[in-house]
Backbone as CSV, one residue per row, in Angstrom:
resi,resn,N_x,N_y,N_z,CA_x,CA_y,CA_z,C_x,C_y,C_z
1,UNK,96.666,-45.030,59.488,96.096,-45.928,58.519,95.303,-47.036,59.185
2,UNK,95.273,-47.508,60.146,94.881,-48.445,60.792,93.510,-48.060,61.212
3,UNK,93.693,-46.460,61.435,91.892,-46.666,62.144,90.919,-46.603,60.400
4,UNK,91.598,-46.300,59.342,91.082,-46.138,57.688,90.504,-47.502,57.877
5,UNK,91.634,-48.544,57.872,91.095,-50.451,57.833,90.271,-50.344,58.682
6,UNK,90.473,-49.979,60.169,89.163,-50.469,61.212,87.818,-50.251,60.404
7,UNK,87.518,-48.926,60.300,86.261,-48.517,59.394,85.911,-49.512,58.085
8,UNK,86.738,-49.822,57.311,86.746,-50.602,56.119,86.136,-52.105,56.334
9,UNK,86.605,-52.162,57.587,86.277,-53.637,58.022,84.574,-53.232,58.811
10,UNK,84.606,-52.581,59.741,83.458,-52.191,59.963,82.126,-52.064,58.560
11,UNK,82.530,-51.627,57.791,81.250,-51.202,56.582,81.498,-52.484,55.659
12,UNK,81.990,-53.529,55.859,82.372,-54.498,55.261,82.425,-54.516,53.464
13,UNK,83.947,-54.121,53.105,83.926,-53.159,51.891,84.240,-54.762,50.749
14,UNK,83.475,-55.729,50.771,83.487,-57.148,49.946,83.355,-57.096,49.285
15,UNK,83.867,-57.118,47.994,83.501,-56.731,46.831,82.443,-57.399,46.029
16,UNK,81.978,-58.636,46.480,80.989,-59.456,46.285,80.078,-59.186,46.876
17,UNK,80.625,-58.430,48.091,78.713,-57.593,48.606,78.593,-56.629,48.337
18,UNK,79.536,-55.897,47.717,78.932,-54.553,47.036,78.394,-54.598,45.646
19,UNK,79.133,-55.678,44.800,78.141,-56.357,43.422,76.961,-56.626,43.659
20,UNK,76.675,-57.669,44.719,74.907,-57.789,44.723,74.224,-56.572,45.371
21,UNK,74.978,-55.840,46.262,73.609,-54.843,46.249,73.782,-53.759,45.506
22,UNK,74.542,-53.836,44.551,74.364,-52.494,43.718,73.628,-53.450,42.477
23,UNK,73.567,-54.552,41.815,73.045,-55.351,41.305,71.397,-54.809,42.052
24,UNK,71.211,-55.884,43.436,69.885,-55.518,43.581,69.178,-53.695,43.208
25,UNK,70.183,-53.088,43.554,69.366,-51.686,43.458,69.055,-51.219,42.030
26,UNK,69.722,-51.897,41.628,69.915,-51.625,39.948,68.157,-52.404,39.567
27,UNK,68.550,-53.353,39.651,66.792,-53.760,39.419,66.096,-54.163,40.233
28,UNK,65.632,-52.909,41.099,64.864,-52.668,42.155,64.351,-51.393,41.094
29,UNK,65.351,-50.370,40.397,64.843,-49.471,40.144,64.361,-49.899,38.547
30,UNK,64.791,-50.525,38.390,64.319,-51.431,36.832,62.862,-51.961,36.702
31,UNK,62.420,-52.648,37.795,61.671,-53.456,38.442,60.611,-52.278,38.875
32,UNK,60.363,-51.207,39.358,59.905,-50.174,39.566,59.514,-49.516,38.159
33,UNK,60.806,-49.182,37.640,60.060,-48.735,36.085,59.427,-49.401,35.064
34,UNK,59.435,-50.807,35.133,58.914,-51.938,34.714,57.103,-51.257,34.885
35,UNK,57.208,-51.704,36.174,55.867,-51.902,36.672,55.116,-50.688,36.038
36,UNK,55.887,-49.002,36.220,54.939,-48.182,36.212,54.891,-47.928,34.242
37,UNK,55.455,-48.453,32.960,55.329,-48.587,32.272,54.348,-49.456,31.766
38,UNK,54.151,-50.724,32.550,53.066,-51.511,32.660,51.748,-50.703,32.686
39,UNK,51.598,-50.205,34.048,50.428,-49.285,33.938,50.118,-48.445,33.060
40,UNK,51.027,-47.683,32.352,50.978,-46.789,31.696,50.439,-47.678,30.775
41,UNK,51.029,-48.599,30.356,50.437,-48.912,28.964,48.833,-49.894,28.824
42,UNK,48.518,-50.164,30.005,47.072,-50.553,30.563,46.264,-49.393,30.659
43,UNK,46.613,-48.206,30.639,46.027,-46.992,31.118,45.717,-46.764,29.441
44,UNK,46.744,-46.689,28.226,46.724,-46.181,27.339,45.288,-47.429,26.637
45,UNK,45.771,-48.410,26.960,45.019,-49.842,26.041,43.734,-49.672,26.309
46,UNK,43.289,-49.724,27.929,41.866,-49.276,28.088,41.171,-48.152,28.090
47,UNK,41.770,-46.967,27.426,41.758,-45.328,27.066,41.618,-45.541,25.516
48,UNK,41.466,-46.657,24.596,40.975,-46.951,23.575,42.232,-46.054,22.593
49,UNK,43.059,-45.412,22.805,44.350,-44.652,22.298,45.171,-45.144,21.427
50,UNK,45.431,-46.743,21.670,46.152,-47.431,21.037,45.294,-47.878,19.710
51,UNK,46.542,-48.883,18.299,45.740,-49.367,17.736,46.331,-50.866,17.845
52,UNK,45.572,-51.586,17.217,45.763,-53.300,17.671,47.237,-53.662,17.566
53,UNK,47.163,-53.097,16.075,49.214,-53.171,16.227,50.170,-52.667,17.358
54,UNK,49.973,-51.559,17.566,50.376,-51.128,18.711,50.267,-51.648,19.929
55,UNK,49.226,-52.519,20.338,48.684,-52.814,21.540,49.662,-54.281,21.536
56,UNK,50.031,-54.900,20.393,50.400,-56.282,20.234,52.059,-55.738,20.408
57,UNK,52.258,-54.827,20.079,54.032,-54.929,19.700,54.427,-53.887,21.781
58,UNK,52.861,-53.288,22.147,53.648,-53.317,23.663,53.252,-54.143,24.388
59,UNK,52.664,-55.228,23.979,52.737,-56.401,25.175,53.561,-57.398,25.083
60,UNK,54.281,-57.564,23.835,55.353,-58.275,23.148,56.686,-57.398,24.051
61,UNK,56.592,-56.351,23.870,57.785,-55.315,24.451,57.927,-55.641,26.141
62,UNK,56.312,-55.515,26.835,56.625,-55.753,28.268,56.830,-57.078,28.354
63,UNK,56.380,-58.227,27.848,56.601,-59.781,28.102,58.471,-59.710,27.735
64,UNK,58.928,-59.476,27.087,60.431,-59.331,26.683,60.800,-59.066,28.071
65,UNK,60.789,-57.569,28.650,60.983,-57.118,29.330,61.293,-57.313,30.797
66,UNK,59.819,-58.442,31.116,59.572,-58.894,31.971,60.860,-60.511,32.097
67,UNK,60.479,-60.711,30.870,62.009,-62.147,30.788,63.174,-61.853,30.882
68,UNK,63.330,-60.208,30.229,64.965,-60.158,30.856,65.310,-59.875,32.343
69,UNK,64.024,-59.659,33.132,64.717,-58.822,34.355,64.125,-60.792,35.146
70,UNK,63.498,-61.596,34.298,63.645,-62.761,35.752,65.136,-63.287,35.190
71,UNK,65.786,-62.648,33.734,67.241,-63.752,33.583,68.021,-63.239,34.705
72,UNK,68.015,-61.973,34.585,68.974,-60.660,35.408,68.952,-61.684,37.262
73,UNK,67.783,-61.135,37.708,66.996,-61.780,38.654,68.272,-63.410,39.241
74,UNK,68.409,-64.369,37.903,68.647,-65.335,38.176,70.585,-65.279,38.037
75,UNK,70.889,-64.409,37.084,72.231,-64.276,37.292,73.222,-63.475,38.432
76,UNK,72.265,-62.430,39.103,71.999,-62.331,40.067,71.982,-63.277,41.633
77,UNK,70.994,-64.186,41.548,70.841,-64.904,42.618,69.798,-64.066,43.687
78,UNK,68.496,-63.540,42.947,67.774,-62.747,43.014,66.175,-62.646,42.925
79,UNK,65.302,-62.946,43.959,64.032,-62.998,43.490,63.462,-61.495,43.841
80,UNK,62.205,-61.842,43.514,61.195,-60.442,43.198,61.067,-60.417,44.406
81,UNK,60.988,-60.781,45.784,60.794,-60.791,46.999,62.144,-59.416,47.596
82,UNK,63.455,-59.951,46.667,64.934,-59.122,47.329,64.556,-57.503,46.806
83,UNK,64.144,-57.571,45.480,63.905,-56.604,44.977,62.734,-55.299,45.685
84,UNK,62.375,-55.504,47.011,61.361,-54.924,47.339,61.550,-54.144,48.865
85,UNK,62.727,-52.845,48.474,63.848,-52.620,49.663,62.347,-51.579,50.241
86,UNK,62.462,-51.837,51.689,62.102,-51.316,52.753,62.582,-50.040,52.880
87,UNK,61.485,-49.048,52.947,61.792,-47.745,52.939,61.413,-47.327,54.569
88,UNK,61.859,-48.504,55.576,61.352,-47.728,56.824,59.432,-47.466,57.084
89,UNK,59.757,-45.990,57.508,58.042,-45.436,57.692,57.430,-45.331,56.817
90,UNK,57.935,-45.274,55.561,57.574,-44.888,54.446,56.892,-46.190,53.631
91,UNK,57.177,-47.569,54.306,57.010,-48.856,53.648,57.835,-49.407,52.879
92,UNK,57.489,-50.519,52.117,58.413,-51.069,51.112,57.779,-50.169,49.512
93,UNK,58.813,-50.994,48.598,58.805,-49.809,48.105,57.636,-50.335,46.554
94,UNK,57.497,-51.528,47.230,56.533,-51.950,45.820,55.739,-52.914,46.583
């Protein structure tokens, strides 16, 4: 059992550091689908597709959207900077 703890202590199993980064990853991937819904719906608005109503109730939808993830963000202890995990060679990820 002792070498189980060594490891445990090694991967530092804190339960307060495993809340924030499963927190951060959580809206990292939020924050990601955010964005590419954004586009999408800039893609649709200037593709003339939409109608005015429509165009008003999804920018109402992403502005919402956008306020819940800076509350998240702040209950958290979390800026848009944390949210932007390093993929190595591959870059960051936004």
């Amino acid at each position: 059992m002792s070498a189980n703890r060594g490891i445990a202590e090694r991967i530092n199993m804190n339960p307060e550091d495993i809340e924030q980064g499963l927190a951060q990853l959580v809206l990292t991937i939020l924050e990601l689908l955010r964005q590419l819904v954004e586009r999408q719906a800039i893609k649709r608005v200037e593709g003339g597709s939409l109608t005015d109503e429509q165009i008003e109730k999804l920018g109402t939808a992403l502005l919402n959207l956008e306020e819940k993830m800076e509350e998240l963000k702040i209950v958290f202890g979390l800026e848009g900077k944390d949210l932007n995990i390093d993929l190595g060679p591959l870059g960051n990820l936004m």
